[in-house]
PASETOR-224058 format. One line per field, with one value per residue (C-alpha): residue in one letter; chain; x, y, z. Coordinates in Angstrom, 2 decimals, always signed. Example, Ala and Ser with C-alpha at 12.3 -4.5 7.8 and 13.67 -1.06 7.14 Angstrom:
nudo	A,S
bakol	A,A
east	+12.30,+13.67
north	-4.50,-1.06
up	+7.80,+7.14
END
This chain:
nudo	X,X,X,X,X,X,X,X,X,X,X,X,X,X,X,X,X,X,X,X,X,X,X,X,X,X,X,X,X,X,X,X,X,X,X,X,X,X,X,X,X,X,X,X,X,X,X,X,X,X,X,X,X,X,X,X,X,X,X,X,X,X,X,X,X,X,X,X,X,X,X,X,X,X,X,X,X,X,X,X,X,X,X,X,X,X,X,X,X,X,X,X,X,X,X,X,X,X,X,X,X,X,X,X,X,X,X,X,X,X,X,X,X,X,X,X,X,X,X,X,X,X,X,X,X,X,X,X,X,X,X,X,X,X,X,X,X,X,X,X,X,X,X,X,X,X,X,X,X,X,X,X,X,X,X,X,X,X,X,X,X,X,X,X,X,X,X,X,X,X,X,X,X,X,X,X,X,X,X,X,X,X,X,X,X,X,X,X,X,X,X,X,X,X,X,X,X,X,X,X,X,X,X,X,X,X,X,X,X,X,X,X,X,X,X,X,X,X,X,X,X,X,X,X,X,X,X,X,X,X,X,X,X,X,X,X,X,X,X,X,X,X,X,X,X,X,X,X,X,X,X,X,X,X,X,X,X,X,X,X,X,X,X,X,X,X,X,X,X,X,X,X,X,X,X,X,X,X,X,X,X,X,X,X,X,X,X,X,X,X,X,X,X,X,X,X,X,X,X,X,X,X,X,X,X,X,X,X,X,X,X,X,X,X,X,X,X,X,X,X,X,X,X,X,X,X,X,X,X,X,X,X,X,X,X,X,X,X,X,X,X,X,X,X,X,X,X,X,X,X,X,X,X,X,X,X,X,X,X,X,X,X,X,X,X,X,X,X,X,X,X,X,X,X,X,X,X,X,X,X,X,X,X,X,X,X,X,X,X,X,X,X,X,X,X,X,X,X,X,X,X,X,X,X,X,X,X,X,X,X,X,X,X,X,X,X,X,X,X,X,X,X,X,X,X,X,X,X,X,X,X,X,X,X,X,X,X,X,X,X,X,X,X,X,X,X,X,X,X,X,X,X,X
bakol	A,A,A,A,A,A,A,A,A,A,A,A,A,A,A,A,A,A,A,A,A,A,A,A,A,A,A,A,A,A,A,A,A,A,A,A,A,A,A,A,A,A,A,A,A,A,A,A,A,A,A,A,A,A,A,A,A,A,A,A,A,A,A,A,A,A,A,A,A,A,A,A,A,A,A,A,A,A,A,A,A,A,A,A,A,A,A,A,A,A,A,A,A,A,A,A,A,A,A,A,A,A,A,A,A,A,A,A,A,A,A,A,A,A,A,A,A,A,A,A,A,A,A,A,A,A,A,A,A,A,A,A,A,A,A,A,A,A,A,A,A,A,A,A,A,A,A,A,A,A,A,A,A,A,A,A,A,A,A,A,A,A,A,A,A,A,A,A,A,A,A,A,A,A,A,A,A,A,A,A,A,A,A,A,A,A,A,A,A,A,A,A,A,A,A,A,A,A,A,A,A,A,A,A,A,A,A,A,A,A,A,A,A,A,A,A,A,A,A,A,A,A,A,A,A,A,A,A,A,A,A,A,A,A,A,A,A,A,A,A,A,A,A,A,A,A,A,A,A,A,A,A,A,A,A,A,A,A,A,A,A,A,A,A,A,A,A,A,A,A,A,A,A,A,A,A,A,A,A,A,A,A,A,A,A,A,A,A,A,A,A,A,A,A,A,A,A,A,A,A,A,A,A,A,A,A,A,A,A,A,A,A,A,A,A,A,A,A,A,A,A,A,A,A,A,A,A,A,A,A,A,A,A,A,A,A,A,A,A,A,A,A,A,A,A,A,A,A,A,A,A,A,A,A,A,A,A,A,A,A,A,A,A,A,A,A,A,A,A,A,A,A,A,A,A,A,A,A,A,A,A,A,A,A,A,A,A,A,A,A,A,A,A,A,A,A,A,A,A,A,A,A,A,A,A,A,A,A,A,A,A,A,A,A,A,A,A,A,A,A,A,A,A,A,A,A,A,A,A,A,A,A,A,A,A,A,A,A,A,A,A,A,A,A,A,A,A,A,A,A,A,A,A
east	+0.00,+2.97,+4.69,+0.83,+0.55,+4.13,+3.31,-0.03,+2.26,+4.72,+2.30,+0.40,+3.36,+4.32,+1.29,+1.19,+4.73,+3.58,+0.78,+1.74,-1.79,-3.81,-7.02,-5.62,-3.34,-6.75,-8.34,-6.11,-5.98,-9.93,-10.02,-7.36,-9.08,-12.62,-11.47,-9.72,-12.87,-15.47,-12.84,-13.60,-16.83,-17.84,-15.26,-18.08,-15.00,-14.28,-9.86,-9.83,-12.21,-10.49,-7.47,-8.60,-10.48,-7.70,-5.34,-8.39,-8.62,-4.71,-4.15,-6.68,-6.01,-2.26,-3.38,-6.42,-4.58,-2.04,-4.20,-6.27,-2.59,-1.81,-5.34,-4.56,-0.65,-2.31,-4.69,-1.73,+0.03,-2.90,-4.58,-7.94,-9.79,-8.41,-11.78,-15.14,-15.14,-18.37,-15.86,-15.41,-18.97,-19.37,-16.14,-17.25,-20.66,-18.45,-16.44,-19.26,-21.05,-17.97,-18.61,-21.98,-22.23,-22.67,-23.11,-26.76,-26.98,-25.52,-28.46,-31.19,-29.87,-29.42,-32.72,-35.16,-34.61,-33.46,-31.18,-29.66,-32.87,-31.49,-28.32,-28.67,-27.30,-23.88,-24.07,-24.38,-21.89,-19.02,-20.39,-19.68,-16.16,-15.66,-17.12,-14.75,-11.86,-12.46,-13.34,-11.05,-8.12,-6.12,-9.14,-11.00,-9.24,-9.71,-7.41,-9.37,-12.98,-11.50,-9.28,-12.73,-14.32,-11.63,-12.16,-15.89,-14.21,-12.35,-14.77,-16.97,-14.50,-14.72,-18.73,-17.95,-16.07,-18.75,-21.50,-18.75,-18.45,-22.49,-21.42,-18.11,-14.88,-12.67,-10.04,-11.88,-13.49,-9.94,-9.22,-12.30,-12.33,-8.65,-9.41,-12.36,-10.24,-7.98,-9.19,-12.66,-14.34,-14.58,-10.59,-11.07,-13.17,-13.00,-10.86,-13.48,-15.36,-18.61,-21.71,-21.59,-18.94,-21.21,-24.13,-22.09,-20.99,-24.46,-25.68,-23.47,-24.25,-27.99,-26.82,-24.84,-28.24,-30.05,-27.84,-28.00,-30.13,-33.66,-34.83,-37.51,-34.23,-32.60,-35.73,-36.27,-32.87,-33.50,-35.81,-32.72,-30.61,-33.55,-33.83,-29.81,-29.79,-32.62,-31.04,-27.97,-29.35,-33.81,-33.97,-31.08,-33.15,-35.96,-34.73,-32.94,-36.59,-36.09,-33.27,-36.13,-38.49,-35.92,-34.72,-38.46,-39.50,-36.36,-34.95,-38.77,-40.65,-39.40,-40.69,-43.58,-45.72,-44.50,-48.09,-49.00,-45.39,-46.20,-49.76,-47.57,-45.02,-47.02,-48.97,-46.43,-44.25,-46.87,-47.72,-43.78,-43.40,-46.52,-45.04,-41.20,-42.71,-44.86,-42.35,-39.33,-41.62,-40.15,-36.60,-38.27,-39.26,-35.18,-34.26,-36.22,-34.94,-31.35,-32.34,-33.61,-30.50,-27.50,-29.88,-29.45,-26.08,-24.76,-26.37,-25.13,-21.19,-20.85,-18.94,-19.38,-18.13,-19.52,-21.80,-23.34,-24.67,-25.84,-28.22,-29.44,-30.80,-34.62,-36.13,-35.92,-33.13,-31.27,-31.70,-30.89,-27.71,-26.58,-27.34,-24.73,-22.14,-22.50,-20.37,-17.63,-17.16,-14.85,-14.02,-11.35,-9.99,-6.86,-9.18,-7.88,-4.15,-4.75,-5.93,-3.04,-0.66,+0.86,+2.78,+0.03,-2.70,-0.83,-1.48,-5.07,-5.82,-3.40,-5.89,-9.08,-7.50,-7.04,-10.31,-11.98,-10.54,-11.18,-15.03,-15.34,-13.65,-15.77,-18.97,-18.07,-17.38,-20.87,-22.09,-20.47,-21.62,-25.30,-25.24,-24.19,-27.03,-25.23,-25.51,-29.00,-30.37,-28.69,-29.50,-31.14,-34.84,-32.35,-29.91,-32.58,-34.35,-30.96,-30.28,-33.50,-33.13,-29.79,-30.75,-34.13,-31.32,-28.99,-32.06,-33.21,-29.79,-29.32,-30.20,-26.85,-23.85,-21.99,-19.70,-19.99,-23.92,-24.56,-21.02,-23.47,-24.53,-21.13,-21.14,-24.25,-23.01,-19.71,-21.82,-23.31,-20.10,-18.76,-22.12,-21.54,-18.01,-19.09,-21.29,-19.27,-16.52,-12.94,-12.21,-15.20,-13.96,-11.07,-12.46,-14.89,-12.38,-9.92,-13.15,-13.92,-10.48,-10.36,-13.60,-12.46,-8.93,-10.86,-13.09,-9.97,-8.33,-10.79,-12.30,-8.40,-8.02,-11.27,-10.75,-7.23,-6.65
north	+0.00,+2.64,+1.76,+2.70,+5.80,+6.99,+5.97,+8.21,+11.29,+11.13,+11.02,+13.66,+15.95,+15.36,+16.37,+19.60,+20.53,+19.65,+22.17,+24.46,+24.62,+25.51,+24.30,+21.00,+20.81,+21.49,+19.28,+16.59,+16.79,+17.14,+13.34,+12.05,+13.41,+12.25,+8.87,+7.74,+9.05,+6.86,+3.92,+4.17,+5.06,+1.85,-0.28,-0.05,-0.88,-3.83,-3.65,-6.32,-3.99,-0.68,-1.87,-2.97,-0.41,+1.93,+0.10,-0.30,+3.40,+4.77,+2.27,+3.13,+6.88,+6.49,+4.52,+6.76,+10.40,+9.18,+7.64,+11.34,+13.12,+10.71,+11.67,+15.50,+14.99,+13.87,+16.43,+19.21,+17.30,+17.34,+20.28,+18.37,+15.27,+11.91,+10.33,+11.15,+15.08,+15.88,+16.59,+19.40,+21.07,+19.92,+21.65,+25.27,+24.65,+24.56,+27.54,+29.58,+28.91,+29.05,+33.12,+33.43,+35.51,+32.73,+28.91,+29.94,+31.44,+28.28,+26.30,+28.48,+28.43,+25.02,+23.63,+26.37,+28.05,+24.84,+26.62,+23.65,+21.83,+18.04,+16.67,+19.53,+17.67,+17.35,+20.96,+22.05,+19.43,+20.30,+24.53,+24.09,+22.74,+25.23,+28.20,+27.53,+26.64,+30.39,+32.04,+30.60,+29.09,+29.66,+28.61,+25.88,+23.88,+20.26,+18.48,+19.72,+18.30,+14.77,+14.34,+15.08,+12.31,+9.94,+10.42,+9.32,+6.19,+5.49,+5.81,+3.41,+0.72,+1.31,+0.89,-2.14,-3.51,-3.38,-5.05,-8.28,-8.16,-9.52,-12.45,-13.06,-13.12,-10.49,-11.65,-12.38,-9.24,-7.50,-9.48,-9.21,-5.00,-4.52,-7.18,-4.58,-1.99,-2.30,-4.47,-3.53,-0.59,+1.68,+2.55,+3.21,+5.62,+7.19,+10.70,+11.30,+14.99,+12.54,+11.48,+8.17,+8.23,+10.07,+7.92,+4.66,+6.13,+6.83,+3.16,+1.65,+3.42,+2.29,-1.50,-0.87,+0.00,-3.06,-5.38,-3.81,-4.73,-2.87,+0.33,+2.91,+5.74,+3.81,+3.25,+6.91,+7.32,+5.73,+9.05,+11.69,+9.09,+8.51,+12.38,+13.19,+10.37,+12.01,+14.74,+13.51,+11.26,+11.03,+7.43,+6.37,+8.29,+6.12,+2.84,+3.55,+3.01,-0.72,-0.60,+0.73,-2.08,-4.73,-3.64,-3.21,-6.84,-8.82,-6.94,-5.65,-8.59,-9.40,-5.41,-6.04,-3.29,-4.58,-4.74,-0.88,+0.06,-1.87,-0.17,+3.05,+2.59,+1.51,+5.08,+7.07,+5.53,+6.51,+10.00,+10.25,+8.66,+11.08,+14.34,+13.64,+13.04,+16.05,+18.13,+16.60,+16.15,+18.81,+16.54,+13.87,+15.42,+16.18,+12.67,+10.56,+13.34,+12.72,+8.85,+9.01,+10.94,+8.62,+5.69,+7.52,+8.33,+4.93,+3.00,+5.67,+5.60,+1.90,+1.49,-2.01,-4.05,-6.96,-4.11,-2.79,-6.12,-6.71,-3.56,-5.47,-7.79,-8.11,-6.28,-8.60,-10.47,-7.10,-6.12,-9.62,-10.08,-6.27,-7.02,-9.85,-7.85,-4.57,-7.10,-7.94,-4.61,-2.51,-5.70,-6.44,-4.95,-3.45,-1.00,+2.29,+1.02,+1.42,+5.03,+6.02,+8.39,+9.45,+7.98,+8.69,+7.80,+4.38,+3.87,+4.49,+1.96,+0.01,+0.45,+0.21,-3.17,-4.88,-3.47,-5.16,-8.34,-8.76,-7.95,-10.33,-13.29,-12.32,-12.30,-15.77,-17.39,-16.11,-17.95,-21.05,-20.74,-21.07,-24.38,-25.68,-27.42,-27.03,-23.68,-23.18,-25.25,-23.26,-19.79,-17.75,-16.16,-12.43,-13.79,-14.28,-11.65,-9.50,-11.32,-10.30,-6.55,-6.56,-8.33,-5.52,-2.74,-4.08,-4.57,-1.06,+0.41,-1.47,+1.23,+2.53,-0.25,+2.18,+0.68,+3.91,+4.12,+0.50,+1.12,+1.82,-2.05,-3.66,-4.30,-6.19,-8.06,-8.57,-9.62,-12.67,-13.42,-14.03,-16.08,-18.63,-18.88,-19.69,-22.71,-24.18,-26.70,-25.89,-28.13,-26.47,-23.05,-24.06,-25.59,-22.80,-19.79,-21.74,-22.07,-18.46,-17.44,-19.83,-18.71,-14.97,-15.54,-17.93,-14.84,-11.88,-14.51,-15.21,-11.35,-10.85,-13.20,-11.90,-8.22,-8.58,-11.26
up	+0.00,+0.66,-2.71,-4.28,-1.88,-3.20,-7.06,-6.93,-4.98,-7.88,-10.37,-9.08,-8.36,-12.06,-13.25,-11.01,-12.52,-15.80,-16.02,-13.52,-12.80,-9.56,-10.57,-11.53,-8.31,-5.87,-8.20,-7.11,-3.68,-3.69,-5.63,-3.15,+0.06,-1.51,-2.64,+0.78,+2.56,+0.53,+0.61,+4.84,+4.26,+2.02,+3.94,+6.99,+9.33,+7.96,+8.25,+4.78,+3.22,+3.79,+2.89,-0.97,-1.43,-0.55,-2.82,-5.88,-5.26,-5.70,-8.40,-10.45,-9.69,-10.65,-13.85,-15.10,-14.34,-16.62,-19.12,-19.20,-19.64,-22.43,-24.22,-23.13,-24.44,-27.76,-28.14,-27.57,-30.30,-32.98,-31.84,-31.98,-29.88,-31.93,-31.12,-30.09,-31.48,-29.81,-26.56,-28.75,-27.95,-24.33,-23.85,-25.55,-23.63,-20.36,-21.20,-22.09,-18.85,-17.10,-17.95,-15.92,-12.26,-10.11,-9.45,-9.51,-12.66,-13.97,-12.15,-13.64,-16.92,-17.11,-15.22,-15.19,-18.44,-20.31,-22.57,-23.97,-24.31,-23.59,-21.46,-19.00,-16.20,-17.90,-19.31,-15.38,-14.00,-16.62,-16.50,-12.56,-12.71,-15.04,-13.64,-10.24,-11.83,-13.92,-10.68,-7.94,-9.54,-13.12,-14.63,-17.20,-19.60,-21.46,-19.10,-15.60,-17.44,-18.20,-15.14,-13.25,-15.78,-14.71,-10.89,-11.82,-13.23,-10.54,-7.91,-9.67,-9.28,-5.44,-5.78,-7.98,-5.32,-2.55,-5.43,-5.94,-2.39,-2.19,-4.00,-3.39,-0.38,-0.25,-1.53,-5.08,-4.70,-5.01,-7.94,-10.13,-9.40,-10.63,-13.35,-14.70,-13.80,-15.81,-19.10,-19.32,-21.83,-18.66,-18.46,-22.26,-21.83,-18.60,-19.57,-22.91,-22.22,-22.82,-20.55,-20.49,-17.24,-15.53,-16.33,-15.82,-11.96,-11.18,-12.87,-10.46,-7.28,-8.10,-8.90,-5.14,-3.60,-5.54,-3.06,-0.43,+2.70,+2.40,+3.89,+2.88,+2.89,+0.60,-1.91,-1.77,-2.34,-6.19,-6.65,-7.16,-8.44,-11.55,-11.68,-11.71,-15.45,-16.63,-16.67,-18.29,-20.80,-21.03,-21.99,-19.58,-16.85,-18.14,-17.90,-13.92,-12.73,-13.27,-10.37,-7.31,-8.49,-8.23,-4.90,-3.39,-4.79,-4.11,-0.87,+0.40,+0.85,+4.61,+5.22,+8.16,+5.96,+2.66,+1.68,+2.20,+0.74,-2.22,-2.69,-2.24,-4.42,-7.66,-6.62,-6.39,-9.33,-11.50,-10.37,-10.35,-13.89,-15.28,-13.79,-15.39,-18.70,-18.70,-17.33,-19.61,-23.25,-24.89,-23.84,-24.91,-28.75,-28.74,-27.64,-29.98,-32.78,-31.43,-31.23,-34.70,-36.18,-33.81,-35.82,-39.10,-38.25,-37.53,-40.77,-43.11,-41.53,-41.21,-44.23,-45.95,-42.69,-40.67,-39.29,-42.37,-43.42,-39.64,-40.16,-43.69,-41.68,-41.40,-38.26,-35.36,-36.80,-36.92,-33.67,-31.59,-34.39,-33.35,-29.60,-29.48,-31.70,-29.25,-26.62,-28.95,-30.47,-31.93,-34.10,-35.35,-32.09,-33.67,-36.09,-33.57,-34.55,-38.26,-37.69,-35.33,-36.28,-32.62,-29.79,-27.57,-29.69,-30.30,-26.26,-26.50,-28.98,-27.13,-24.11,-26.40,-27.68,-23.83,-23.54,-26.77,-26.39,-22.51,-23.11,-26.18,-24.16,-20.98,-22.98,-25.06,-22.07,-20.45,-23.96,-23.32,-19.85,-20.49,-22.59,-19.62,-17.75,-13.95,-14.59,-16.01,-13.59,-10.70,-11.84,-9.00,-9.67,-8.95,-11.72,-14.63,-13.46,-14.11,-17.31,-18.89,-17.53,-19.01,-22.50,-22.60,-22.05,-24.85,-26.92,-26.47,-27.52,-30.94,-33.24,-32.52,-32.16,-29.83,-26.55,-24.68,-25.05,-23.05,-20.69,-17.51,-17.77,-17.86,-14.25,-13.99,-16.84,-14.75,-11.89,-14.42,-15.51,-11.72,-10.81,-13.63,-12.93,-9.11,-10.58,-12.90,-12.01,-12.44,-15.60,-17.13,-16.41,-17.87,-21.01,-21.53,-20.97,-23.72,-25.60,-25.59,-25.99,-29.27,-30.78,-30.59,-32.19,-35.09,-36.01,-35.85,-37.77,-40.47,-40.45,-41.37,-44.43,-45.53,-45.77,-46.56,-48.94
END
C-alpha cells in the first residue's frame, strides 16, 4: 500500500509541474481526500475492506490520471480530440457557462430556463467545474474536465467492489475490481469529455443499492438518483426506474408493511413517472430526434463491414444479431491502430485493444456458460431476473452499435459473468475460458483473411 501511496504522490506531483496549474493541483488533492474518505466510508469498518479499497482506489487513480494526460498529451500534439469530437462542444458549452455571475446562474440556466434543451445535467456538471476553476483558480481547460471524468471512473471501481463483495470473499473481490479496472471498456473511456462516465458512476451506485439490505431511505434514495440520469441522458433516466423495483420486490418482501409500501409505491411511481414526462416532453421530442439521427447516423457511416450487413438484416433479426455484436465490439480490435498516427494515440488503442478483447472473451465465455445445464439449472430467480433486464437494455440500444452508449450495464453483466463462474466446475472453467479465448482468435483470424486477402 505505501509503494501505491508513493506511485499516486509522484504522479500527481508530475502532473502539477507539468501544467503548472492551480485548478488542476486542488483538483487533485480534492479526488485524493474524496477517494480515501469513501474507501472508509464503504469499507463499513471492515480492516480487509479498507485496505482494498484503498489500494483499488490509488491504483486506479495512478493509472487513469495518466491515461487522461496521455489523451490531453495527444490532443496538444494534434490540436484536436483523436476520437469522439463531440468533446469538442461539451467543452465550448463549459467555457461559455464558465462566464456566468454565479453557481446559480448556472443552475437556472441550465434547469429552469433549459437553454440547452437536452443533457442539462452534464451541461451544469461540466459549467460548474468550469465556472470555479475560472473564478477561484487559473481557470478551465480540457485536461481539468477529463481528469474530473476519470475520478468518476475510478470511484466506480470502489462501488464495484462493494457489489462483488455480495457475492463473493474479499479476496476475489480484489481481484475481479482490478481485473475490470484495468481491461474492461470503462478505463477506455473514462478521460473522454462525454456522458456516459457520468451515467455509468451513477448506474453503479444504483446496482450498489439493488444489493443492499432494504430500507424505505434507501428506496427513496433511487428518486434523485432517476432524476440526476434524466437529466444527463432522457432514456437512460428512463430505464434507472427498473433498479427501485428490483430492490423493493427482491430486498422488500421481509418489510412487516410490505403490503402498504407496495400499494404506495405503484402510486407514487406513477404519479412520479406522469409528472417527469410532462415536465421533460419537450426533452423527450429532442431525444427521440437525437435517437432518430444517432440511428441515421450509424447505418449511413458503417462502411461495408460486418456491421453494415448486420443492419441489412430483417427487423428482429437485426436487432438480436446487433445485440450480441455490441459485446464484442470494436471488431477487429486493432481497427484504432490502423488510424493512429501518434505515440500517444498508439497507447489508447493500445488500451481500447485490452479493452476489446477482454469484453469479447468475458462475454463468449458467459455464452459457453449457459449451454451448460449445472448452470441453467442453478440460476437464481435475482440472476434471470438480471439477465432479462440486461438483454431488454442491450435490446433497447441497438439502433446505434456504440460501446460507450450501453457502458453503464457492464457491471451487472460482470456480476453474471462471476455467478456462472461460481457454478461451474474448475475443468469447465477451464475448457470454456480456452473455448472463448479460441472462438475470438478464429473470427480476428478469419475477419483478417477476408478483408485482406
Amino acid at each position: 500500500m505505501i509503494l501505491l501511496l508513493m506511485f499516486a504522490v509522484l504522479v500527481s506531483a508530475g502532473i502539477i509541474l507539468l501544467t503548472g496549474s492551480t485548478s488542476i493541483a486542488s483538483s487533485l488533492l480534492f479526488f485524493v481526500s474524496l477517494g480515501t474518505g469513501i474507501s472508509f466510508r464503504l469499507s463499513k469498518g471492515n480492516n480487509k475492506d479498507v485496505q482494498n479499497l484503498i489500494k483499488i482506489f490509488f491504483s486506479a487513480y495512478s493509472i487513469y490520471i495518466l491515461f487522461a494526460l496521455v489523451s490531453y498529451l495527444d490532443y496538444i500534439k494534434i490540436g484536436d480530440f483523436f476520437l469522439n469530437p463531440d468533446q469538442v462542444y461539451f467543452y465550448e458549452a463549459s467555457d461559455s457557462l464558465s462566464k456566468s455571475v454565479s453557481i446559480f446562474q448556472i443552475f437556472h440556466d441550465c434547469f429552469v430556463l433549459r437553454i440547452h434543451e437536452e443533457n442539462e445535467g452534464a451541461h451544469f456538471t461540466f459549467g460548474f467545474i468550469a465556472y470555479i476553476a475560472e473564478t477561484y483558480f487559473d481557470g478551465n481547460s480540457i485536461f481539468l474536465q477529463s481528469l474530473h471524468i476519470s475520478f468518476l471512473a475510478i470511484l466506480l471501481n470502489l462501488f464495484l467492489y462493494k457489489i462483488i463483495r455480495f457475492h463473493t470473499s474479499c479476496a476475489k473481490a480484489f481481484k475481479y475490481t482490478l481485473l475490470f479496472a484495468f481491461f474492461s471498456p470503462l478505463f477506455f473511456y473514462s478521460p473522454w469529455i462525454l456522458r456516459d462516465i457520468h451515467i455509468s458512476f451513477l448506474y453503479t451506485i444504483g446496482i450498489y443499492l439493488m444489493h443492499t439490505q432494504f430500507t424505505i431511505k434507501r428506496l427513496l434514495l433511487f428518486i434523485p438518483l432517476i432524476i440526476i440520469t434524466l437529466e444527463f441522458r432522457l432514456e437512460m433516466g428512463l430505464f434507472y426506474f427498473f433498479m427501485p423495483v428490483y430492490y423493493f420486490y427482491f430486498r422488500g418482501k421481509k418489510h412487516r408493511n410490505y403490503k402498504f409500501l407496495a400499494a404506495s409505491f405503484i402510486f407514487i411511481s406513477i404519479a412520479v413517472s406522469g409528472l417527469l414526462l410532462n415536465f421533460l416532453m419537450s426533452s423527450l421530442n429532442e431525444t427521440l430526434k437525437s435517437f432518430e439521427g444517432y440511428s441515421s447516423y450509424t447505418e449511413e457511416n458503417l462502411g461495408d463491414g460486418l456491421g453494415a450487413m448486420l443492419y441489412q438484416l430483417p427487423v428482429g433479426i437485426k436487432q438480436l444479431s446487433i445485440t450480441v455484436f455490441s459485446q464484442i465490439t470494436p471488431f477487429p480490435a486493432w481497427g484504432k491502430f490502423l488510424v493512429s498516427e501518434t505515440f500517444y494515440q498508439h497507447i489508447i488503442s493500445f488500451v481500447e485493444f485490452c479493452g476489446a478483447i477482454f469484453w469479447s472473451c468475458l462475454f463468449l465465455f458467459i455464452a459457453f456458460g449457459f449451454t451448460n445445464n449445472r448452470v441453467r439449472k442453478n440460476l437464481s430467480k435475482e440472476n434471470i431476473v438480471v439477465i432479462i433486464i440486461i438483454l431488454a437494455f442491450l435490446l433497447g440500444n441497438s439502433s446505434e452499435m456504440n460501446t460507450r452508449r450501453i457502458l453503464c450495464i457492464y457491471p451487472l453483466i460482470f456480476i453474471i459473468y462471476l455467478n456462472i463462474r461460481k457454478m461451474l466446475p474448475k475443468k469447465k472453467l477451464i475448457e470454456y475460458s480456452i473455448s472463448s479465448i479460441a472462438l475470438y482468435s478464429a473470427l480476428s483470424i478469419i475477419y483478417f483473411f477476408v478483408k485482406y486477402s
